[in-house]
C-alpha positions, -999 to 999 in steps of 0.1 A, spaced: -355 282 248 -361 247 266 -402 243 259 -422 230 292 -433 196 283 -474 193 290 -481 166 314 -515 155 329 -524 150 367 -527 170 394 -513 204 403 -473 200 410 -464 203 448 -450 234 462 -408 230 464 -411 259 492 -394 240 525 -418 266 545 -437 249 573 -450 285 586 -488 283 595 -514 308 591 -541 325 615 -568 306 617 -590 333 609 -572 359 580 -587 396 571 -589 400 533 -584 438 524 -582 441 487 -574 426 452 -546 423 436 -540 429 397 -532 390 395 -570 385 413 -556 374 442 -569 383 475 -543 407 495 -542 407 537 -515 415 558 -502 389 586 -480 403 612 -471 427 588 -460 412 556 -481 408 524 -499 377 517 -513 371 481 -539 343 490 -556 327 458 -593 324 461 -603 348 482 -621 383 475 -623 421 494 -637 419 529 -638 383 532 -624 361 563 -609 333 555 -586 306 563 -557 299 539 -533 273 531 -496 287 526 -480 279 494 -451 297 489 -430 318 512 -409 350 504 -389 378 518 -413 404 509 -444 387 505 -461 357 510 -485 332 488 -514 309 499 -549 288 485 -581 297 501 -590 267 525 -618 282 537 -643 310 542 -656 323 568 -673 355 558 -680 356 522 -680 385 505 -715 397 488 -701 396 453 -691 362 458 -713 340 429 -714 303 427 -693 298 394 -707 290 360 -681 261 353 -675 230 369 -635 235 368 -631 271 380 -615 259 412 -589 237 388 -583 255 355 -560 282 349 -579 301 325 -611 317 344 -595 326 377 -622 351 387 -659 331 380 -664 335 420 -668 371 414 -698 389 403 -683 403 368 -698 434 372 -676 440 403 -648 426 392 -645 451 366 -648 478 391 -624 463 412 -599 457 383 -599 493 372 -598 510 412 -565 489 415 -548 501 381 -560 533 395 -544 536 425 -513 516 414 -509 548 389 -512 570 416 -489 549 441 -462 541 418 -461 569 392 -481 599 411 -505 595 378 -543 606 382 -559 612 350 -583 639 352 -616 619 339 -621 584 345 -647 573 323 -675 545 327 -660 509 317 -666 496 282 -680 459 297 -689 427 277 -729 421 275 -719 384 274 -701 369 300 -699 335 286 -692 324 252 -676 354 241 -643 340 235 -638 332 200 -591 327 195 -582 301 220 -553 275 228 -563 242 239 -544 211 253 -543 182 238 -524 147 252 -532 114 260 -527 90 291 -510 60 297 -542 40 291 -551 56 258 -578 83 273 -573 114 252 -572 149 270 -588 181 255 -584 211 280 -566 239 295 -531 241 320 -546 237 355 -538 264 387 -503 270 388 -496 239 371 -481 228 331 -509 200 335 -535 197 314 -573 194 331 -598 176 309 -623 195 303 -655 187 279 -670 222 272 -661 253 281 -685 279 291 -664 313 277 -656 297 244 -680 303 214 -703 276 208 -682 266 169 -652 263 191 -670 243 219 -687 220 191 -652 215 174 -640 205 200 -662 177 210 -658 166 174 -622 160 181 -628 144 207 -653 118 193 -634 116 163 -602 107 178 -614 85 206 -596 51 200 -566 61 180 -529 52 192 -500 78 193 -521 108 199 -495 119 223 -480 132 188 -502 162 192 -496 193 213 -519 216 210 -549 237 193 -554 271 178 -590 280 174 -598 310 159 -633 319 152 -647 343 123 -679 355 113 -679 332 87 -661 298 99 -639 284 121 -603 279 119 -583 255 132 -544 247 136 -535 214 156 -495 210 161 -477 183 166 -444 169 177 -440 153 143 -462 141 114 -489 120 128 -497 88 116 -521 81 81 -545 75 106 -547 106 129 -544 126 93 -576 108 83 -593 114 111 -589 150 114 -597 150 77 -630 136 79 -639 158 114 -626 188 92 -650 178 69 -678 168 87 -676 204 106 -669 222 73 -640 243 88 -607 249 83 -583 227 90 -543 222 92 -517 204 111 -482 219 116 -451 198 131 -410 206 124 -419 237 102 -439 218 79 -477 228 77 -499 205 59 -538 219 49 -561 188 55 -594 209 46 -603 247 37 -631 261 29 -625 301 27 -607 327 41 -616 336 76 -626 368 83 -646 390 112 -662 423 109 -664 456 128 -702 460 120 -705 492 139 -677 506 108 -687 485 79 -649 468 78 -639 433 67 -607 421 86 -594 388 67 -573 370 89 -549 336 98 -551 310 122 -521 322 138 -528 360 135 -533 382 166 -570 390 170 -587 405 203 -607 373 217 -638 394 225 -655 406 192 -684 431 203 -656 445 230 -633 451 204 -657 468 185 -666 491 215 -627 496 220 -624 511 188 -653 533 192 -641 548 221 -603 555 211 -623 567 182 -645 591 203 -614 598 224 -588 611 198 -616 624 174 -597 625 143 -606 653 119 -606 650 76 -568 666 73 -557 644 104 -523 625 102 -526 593 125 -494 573 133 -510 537 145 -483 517 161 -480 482 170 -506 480 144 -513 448 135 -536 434 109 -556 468 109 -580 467 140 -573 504 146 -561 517 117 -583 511 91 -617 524 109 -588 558 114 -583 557 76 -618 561 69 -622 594 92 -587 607 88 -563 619 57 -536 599 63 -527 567 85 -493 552 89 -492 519 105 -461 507 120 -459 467 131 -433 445 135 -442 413 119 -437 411 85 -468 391 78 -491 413 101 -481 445 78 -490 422 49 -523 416 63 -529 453 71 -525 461 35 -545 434 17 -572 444 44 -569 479 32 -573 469 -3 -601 444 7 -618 477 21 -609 498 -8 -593 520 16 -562 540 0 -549 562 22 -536 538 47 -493 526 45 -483 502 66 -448 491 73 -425 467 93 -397 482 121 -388 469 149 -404 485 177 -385 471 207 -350 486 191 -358 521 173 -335 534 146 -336 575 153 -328 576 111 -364 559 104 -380 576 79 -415 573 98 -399 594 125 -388 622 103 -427 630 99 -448 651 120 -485 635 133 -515 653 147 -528 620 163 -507 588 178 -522 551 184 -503 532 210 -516 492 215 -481 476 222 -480 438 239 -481 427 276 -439 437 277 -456 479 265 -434 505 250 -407 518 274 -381 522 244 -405 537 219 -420 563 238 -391 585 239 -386 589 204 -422 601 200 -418 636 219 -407 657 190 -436 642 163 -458 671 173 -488 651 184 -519 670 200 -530 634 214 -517 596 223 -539 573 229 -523 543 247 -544 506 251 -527 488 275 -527 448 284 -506 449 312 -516 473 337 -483 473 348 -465 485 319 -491 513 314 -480 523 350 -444 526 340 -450 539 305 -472 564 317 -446 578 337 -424 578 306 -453 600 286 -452 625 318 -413 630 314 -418 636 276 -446 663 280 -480 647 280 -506 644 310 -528 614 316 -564 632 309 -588 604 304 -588 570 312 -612 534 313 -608 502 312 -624 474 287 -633 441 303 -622 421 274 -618 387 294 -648 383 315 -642 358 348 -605 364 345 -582 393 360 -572 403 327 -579 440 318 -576 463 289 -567 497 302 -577 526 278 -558 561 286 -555 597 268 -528 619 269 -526 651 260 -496 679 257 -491 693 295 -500 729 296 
């Protein structure tokens, strides 16, 4: 696959050759999933970026389309009352935080009465409770995994950011607001540390990940960087007593470590030991009230057979292996399902196996699907678990509990849990990404009557 090469500037120009203009004045009816503001000129659909429920506004086209079209807010006219000033300086450039103009609060709201009705439109889906959302206390610097930018200019001015709007451009950007203040501190580190130093354009980008205990760090590059850049990052390491590596042509060199990393779910008393690279949900205390509620929600007895799947290093199952008698986990990657069992052991927890199959591409003949369950853990990626779900109908399960990050594939997989048997009968959403339109969406199903 041909990798976008990151570039610095401005955001790239619309190719569309459409010269339509807009109303001056533009009725903004709802939100979209993607945060966008939805209105209807002379008919057709217009996405318009920027703007927010019950606003008029005048908008810029950007892109135009057979069914729908796409625009930039220009300006407003009527604000909305959850319109807020935004808490960074970049939120009208950056990619990242694409909803700091709305009150978080309401955004949630918002977020989960469009999944809602996008059930009910597109899969005639209602589940029978809809519980309160689980929300994030802090709505900045709650982010704790990240990837950053990192090039350099013509003139030798180093960049340290994220992809601007709609763009593969990096935006320089000093702090960040949602990252965790390590990361945030890190990073102005590098940047002091590297300031002066030729062929930075060698390095690509950042993985931050931040445990209770210290932060971990994995810069990749193009190719090996110079003696110089390795010093550098050596001493910054060093100075910020973290862990440190830099990757480039499948090599991976350890400049400084300190430890293991590791975060906690206080709320269970489990250690989760973890890689740079590993998958871990960005928002800690929202995980932890995640697993509390598909705790709550599945409410595993002592003689309880879980099947977790898509599980991980452990975040659900081993918190289910301390309330039920049995948990199978089931994960693709061979070095997540190593994790999962050294955190088991880390935990002293014995009655969890976990295992590697492909999940995308079931064999019917796998032996984990020759066993019967009494409860089944769904938390697949953004693509969900069209091809999965169909095997699970004759594994006798008296509840599946499905965490979705794409609203979208919860809407068509939900349909696919209807056509094996199961009702939707409870349902929230976790705001695990403050500021953005991102949305974990939470749902229970349970055999149909």
């Amino acid at each position: 696959m041909r990798r976008r090469t990151v570039r610095y500037g401005g955001p790239r120009e619309s190719t569309s050759k459409n010269t339509s203009s807009l109303p001056e004045s533009i009725q903004v009816e709802s939100l979209s999933l993607e945060g966008r503001g939805v209105a209807r000129v002379d008919g057709k659909a217009l996405f318009i970026r920027g703007a927010l429920p019950g606003e008029v506004v005048s908008a810029t086209m950007t892109k135009a389309g057979k069914r729908f079209d796409e625009a930039i807010v220009s300006d407003i006219e009527v604000p909305s009352t959850h319109r807020i000033t935004p808490s960074c300086a970049f939120a009208n450039e950056c990619g990242g935080c694409d909803l700091q103009h709305l009150d978080p609060d309401r955004a949630v709201e918002m977020k989960r009465d469009q999944i809602l009705s996008t059930l009910k439109r597109q899969s005639d889906i209602e589940p029978k409770i809809t519980d309160t959302p689980i929300t994030s206390k802090e709505k900045l610097n709650y982010r704790r995994s990240a990837r950053v930018g990192i090039n350099q200019r013509e003139n030798g001015e180093l960049i340290i950011g994220f992809r601007r709007s709609e763009s593969n451009k990096l935006i320089d950007i000093p702090s960040c607001p949602v990252l965790t203040d390590r990361c945030n501190r890190f990073l102005a580190a590098l940047r002091h540390g590297l300031d002066g130093l030729d062929k930075l354009k060698t390095l690509t980008h950042i993985s931050m990940s931040d445990g209770d205990n210290l932060l971990a760090i994995e810069i990749r590059a193009k190719k090996r960087p110079s003696d110089e850049i390795m010093h550098a990052l050596t001493s910054i390491a060093k100075a910020e007593t973290i862990n440190l590596r830099v990757s480039f042509n499948d090599q991976l060199i350890t400049l400084h470590e300190i430890d293991e990393p590791e975060f906690s779910n206080r709320q269970r008393n489990i250690r989760y030991q973890f890689d740079t690279n590993d998958f871990i949900q960005v928002n800690a205390a929202v995980n932890e009230d995640l697993v509390e509620c598909a705790i709550d929600w599945l409410n595993p007895q002592k003689e309880d057979r879980l099947l977790d799947l898509f599980s991980g290093l452990g975040n659900f199952s081993l918190p289910f292996a301390k309330l039920a008698k049995e948990v199978v986990a089931i994960e693709g990657v061979s070095t997540m399902v190593e994790r999962s069992q050294a955190n088991a052991a880390l935990n002293a927890i014995d009655n969890l196996s976990s295992f590697k199959s492909d999940l995308s591409n079931i064999d019917e003949e796998t032996f984990w699907l020759k066993r019967q369950y009494d409860l089944i853990l769904l938390d697949p990626p953004r693509s969900g678990a069209a091809d999965l779900i169909p095997h699970l109908q004759n594994l006798g399960a008296r509840a599946i509990l499905y965490i979705a990050c794409d609203p979208m594939s919860l809407v068509r997989d939900s349909k696919i849990l209807s056509d094996i048997g199961y009702s939707m009968t409870r349902f929230t959403v976790a705001d695990m990404f403050p500021q953005t339109h991102h949305i974990e969406s939470i749902a229970l199903f349970e055999p149909k009557p």
